[in-house]
RODO-2510 file (C-alpha; in nm, 4 decimals, decimal comma):
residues 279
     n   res          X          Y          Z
     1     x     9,2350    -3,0569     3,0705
     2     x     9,4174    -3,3414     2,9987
     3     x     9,1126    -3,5416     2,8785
     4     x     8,9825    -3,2496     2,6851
     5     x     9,2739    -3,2457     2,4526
     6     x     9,2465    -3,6248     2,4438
     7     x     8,9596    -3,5455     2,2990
     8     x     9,0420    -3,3277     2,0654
     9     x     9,2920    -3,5334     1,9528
    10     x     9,0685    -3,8269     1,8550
    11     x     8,7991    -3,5723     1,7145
    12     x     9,0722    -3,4233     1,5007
    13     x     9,2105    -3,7593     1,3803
    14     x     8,8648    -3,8895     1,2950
    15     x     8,7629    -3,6148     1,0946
    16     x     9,0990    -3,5920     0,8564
    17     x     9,0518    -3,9785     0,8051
    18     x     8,7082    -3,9309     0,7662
    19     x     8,7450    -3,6568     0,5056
    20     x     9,0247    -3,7480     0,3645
    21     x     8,8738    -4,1021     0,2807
    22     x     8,5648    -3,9192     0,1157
    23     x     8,8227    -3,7559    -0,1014
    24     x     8,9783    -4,0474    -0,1775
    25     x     8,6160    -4,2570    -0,3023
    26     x     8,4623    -3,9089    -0,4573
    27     x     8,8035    -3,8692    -0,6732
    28     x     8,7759    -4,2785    -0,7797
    29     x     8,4372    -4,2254    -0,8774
    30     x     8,4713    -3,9178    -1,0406
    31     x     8,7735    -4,0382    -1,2571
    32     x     8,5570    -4,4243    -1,3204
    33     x     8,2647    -4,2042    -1,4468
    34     x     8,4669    -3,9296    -1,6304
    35     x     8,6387    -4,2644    -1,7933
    36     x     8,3612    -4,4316    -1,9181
    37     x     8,2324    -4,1326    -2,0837
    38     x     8,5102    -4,0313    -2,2400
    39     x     8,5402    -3,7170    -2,1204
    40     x     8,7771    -3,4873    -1,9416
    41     x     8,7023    -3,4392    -1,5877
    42     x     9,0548    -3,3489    -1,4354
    43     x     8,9350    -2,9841    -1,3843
    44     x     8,6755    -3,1049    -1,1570
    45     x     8,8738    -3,3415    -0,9523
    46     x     9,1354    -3,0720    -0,9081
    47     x     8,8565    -2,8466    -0,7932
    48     x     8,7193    -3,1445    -0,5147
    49     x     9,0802    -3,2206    -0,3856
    50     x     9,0942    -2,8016    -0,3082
    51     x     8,7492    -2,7771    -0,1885
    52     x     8,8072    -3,0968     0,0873
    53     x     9,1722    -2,9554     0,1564
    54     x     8,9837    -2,6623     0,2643
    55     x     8,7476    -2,8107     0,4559
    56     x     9,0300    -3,0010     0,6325
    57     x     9,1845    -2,6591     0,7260
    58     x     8,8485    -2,5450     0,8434
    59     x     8,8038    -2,8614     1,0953
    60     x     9,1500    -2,8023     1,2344
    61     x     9,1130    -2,4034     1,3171
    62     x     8,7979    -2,4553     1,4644
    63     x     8,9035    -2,7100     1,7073
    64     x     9,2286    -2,6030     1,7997
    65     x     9,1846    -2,2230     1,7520
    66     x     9,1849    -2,1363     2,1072
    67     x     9,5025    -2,3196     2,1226
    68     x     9,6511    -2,1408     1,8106
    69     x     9,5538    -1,7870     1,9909
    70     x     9,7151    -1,8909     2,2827
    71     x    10,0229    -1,9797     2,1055
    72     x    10,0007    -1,6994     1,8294
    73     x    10,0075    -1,4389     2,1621
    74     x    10,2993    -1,6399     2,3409
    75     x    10,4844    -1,5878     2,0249
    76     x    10,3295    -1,2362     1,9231
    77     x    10,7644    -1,0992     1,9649
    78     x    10,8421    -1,3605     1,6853
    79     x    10,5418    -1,3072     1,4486
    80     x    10,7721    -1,0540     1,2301
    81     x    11,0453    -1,2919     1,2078
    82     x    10,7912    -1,6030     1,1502
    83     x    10,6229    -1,3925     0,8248
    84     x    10,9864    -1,3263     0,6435
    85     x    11,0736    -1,7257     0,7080
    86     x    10,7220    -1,8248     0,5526
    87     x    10,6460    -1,5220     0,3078
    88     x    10,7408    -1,7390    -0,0050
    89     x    10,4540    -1,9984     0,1360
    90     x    10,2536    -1,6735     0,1863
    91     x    10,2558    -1,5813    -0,1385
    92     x    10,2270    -1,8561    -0,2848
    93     x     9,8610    -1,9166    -0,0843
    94     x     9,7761    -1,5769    -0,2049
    95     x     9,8586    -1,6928    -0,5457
    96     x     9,6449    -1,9563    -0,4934
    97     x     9,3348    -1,7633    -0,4359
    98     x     9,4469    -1,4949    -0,7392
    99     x     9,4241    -1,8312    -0,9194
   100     x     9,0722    -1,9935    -0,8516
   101     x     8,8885    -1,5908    -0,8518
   102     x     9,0627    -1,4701    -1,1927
   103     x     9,0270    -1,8415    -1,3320
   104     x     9,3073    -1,7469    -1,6342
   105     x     9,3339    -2,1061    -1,7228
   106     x     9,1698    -2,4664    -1,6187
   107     x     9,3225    -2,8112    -1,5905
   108     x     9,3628    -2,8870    -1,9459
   109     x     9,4701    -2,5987    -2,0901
   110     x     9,7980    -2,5199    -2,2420
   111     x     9,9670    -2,2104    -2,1141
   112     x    10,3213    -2,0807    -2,1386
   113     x    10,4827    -1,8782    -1,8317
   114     x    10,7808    -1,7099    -1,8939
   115     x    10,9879    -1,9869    -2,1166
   116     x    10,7567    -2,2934    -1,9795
   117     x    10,4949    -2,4228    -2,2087
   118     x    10,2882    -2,7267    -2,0988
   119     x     9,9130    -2,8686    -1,9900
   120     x     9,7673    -2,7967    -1,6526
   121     x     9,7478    -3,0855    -1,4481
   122     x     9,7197    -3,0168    -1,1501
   123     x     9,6698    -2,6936    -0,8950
   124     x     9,7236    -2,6581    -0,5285
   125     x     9,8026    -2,4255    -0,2609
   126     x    10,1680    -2,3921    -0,3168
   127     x    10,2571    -2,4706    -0,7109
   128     x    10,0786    -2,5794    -1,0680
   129     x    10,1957    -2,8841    -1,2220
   130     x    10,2363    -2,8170    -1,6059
   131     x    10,3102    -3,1359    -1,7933
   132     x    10,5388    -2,9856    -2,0582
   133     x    10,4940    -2,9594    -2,4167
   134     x    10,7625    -2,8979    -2,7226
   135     x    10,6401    -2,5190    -2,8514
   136     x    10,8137    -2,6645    -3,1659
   137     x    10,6783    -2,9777    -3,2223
   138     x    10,3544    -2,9724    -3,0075
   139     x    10,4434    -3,2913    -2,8726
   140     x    10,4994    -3,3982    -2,4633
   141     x    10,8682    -3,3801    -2,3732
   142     x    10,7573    -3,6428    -2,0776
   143     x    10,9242    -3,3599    -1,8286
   144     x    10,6709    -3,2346    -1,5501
   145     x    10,6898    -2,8507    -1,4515
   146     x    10,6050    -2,7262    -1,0883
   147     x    10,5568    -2,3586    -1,1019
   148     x    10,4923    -2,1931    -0,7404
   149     x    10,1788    -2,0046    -0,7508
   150     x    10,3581    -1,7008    -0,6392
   151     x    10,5377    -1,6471    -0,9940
   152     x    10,1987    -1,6848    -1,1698
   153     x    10,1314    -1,3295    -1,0043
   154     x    10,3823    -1,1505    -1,0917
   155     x    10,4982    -1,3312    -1,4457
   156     x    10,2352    -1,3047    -1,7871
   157     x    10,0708    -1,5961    -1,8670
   158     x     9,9593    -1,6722    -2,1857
   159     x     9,6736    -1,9503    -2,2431
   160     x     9,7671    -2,1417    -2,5284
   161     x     9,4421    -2,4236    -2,5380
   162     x     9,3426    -2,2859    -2,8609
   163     x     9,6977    -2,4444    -2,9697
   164     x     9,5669    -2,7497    -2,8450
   165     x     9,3312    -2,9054    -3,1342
   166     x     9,4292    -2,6244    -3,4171
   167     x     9,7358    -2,4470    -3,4551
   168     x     9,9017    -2,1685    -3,7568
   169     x    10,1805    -2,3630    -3,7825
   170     x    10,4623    -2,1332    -3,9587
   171     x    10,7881    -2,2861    -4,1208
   172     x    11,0865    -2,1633    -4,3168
   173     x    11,2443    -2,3637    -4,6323
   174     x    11,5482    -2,1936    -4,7640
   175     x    11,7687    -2,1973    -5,0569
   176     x    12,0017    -2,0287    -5,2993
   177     x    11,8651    -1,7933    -5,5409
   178     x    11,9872    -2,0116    -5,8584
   179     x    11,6093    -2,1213    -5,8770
   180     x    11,3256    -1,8905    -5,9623
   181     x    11,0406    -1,9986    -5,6776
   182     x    10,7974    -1,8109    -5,8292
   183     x    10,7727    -2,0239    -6,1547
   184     x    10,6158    -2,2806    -5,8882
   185     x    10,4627    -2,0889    -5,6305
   186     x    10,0911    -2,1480    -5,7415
   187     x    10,1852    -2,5171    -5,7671
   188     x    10,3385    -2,5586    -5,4617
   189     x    10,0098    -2,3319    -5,2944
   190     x     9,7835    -2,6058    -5,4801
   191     x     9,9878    -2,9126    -5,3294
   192     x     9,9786    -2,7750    -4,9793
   193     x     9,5984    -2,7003    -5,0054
   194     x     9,5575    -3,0595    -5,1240
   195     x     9,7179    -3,1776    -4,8152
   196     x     9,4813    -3,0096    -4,6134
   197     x     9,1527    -3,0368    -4,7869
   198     x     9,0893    -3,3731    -4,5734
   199     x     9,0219    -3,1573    -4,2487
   200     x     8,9630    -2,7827    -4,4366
   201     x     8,5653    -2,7790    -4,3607
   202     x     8,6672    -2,8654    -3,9637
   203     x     8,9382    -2,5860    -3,9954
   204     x     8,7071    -2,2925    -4,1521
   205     x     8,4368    -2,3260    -3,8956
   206     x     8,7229    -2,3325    -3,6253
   207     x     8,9261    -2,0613    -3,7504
   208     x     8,5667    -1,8361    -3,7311
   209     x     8,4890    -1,9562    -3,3790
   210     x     8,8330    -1,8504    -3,2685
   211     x     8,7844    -1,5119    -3,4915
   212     x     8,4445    -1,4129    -3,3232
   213     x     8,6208    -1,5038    -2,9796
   214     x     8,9632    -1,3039    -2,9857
   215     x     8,7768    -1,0621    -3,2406
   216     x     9,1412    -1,0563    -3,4432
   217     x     9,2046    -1,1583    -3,7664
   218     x     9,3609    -1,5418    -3,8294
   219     x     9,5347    -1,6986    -4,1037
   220     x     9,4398    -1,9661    -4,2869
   221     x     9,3292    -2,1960    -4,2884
   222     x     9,4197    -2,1821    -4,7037
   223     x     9,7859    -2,1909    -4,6812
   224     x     9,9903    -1,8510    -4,6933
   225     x    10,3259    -1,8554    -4,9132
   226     x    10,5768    -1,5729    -4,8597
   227     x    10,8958    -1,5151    -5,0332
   228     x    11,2178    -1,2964    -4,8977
   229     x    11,5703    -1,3389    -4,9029
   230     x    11,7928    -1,3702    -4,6404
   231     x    12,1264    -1,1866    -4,5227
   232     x    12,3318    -1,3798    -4,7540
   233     x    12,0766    -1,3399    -5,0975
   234     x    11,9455    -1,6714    -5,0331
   235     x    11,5908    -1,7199    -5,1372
   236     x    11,3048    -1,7887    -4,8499
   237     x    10,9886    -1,9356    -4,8641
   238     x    10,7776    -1,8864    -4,5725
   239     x    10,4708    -2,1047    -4,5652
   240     x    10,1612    -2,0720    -4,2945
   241     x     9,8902    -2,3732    -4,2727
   242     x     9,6407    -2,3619    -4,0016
   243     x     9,6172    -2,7188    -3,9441
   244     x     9,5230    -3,0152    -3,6732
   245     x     9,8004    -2,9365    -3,3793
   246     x     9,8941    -3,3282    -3,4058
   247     x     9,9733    -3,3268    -3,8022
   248     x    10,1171    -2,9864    -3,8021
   249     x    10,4573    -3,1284    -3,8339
   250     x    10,3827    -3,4030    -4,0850
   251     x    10,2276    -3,1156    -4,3260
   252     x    10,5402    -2,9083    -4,2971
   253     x    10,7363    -3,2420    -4,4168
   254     x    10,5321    -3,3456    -4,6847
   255     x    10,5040    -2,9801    -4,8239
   256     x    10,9152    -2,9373    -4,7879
   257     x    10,9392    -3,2484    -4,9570
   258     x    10,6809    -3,1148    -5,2575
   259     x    10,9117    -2,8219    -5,2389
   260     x    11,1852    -2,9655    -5,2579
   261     x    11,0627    -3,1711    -5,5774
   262     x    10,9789    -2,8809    -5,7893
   263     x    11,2821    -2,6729    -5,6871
   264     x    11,4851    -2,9362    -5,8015
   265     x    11,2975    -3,0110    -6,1724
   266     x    11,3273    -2,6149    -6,2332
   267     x    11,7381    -2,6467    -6,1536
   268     x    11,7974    -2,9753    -6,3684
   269     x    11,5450    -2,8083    -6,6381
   270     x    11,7539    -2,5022    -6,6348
   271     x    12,0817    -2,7137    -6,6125
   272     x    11,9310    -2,8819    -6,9712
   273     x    11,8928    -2,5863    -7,1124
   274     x    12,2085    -2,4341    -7,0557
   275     x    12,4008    -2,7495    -7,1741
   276     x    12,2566    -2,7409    -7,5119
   277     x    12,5008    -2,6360    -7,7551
   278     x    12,4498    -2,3034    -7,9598
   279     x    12,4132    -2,3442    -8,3312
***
């Protein structure tokens, strides 16, 4: 008996090295390949690190399931106590699998759960690894986010990877109401147009693709002006550019700063005008 579980031993130490060193030279490979192409290919090492983990587990109950029956009976008055100490690391597993047969987002994609926003980087058994991203700014914070698979059943997810080359970015510019902003409205909608007629051709056909997908109705990309006041009868121009995620926040400073221009011109022009003197 002795010598059988010797065996089993060695057998079962052989095949985890031997798999898990496949693992290792399949991932190297994969990631050499994926980087001399220049393409993204994190999805599908995720997907081989699962598939040999799996494998692994398979190995192990089949040589050492007539031990783990023997043991599962001898501790069959436990079993209820065993499942409420581990149900978290239940769940999560089942989470797991809710994950890889729904599919609601691949390594790569932005998503946001709950308050967390970031990029998938990784997926296991137990958690996702989000590397997380500034909703505001669309920039990495450098913060990584483990999320146990469990809450991704039971919390909304929303897949954000359209975010990730364009983006509706929407920003506020407020100010008193001594200036008229419709006198340069249509001047300030012709300066932000010009700062996006560099990448507008790449935008329209974008903003279609992601019409005929979601089959709703998106802004842009021309640039949408709004004006409201605010609580305290300040004036409030609201201003909507579908642009390239990365220079969404440049465009909102260079058209604040074109805004910011004009406004001023019309308040010194008005300023003129009321310090002439009356013949």
């Amino acid at each position: 008996m002795a010598l059988f579980l010797d065996h089993k031993i060695v057998i079962t130490v052989a095949s985890v090295f031997s798999i898990f060193v496949v693992k290792t030279v399949l991932v190297k490979w994969v990631r050499s390949f994926a980087k001399s192409k220049g393409k993204d290919k994190r999805d599908f090492v995720n997907n081989i690190k699962n598939f040999l983990n799996f494998i692994i587990l398979v190995v192990l109950l089949g040589l050492w399931a007539g031990e783990l029956q023997n043991f599962a009976l001898s501790i069959a008055a436990f079993s209820v106590a065993i499942v409420l100490a581990t149900r978290e690391f239940i769940q999560c597993v089942i989470g797991f699998f809710y994950l890889i047969s729904t599919r609601p987002f691949r390594i790569g994609d932005w998503i946001q759960v709950e308050n967390a926003v970031g990029e998938v980087a990784a997926t296991d058994w137990i958690k996702s690894t989000l590397l997380e991203v500034d909703p505001h700014t669309y920039e990495y914070t450098g913060q990584t986010l483990f999320i146990p698979n469990n809450k991704l059943i039971t919390l909304p997810i929303k897949n954000l990877n359209f975010h990730k080359r364009y983006v509706s970015h929407r920003f506020e510019i407020a100010r008193d109401h001594s200036v008229n902003v419709h006198a340069f409205l249509d001047q300030l909608y012709d300066t932000a147009l010009g700062y996006c007629e560099d990448f507008y051709d790449v935008a329209v056909r974008y903003n279609q693709m992601l019409e005929r997908r979601l089959e709703v109705h998106i802004a842009g990309p021309e640039p949408l002006l709004e004006v409201k006041t605010n609580d305290i009868g300040g004036t409030v121009v609201t201003i909507t550019i579908f642009c390239p995620t990365e220079r969404a926040i440049e465009l909102e400073q260079k058209i604040t700063k074109a805004f910011m221009q004009m406004w001023y011109e019309k308040f010194a022009a008005q300023m003129t005008t009321q310090d002439k003197p009356i013949n």
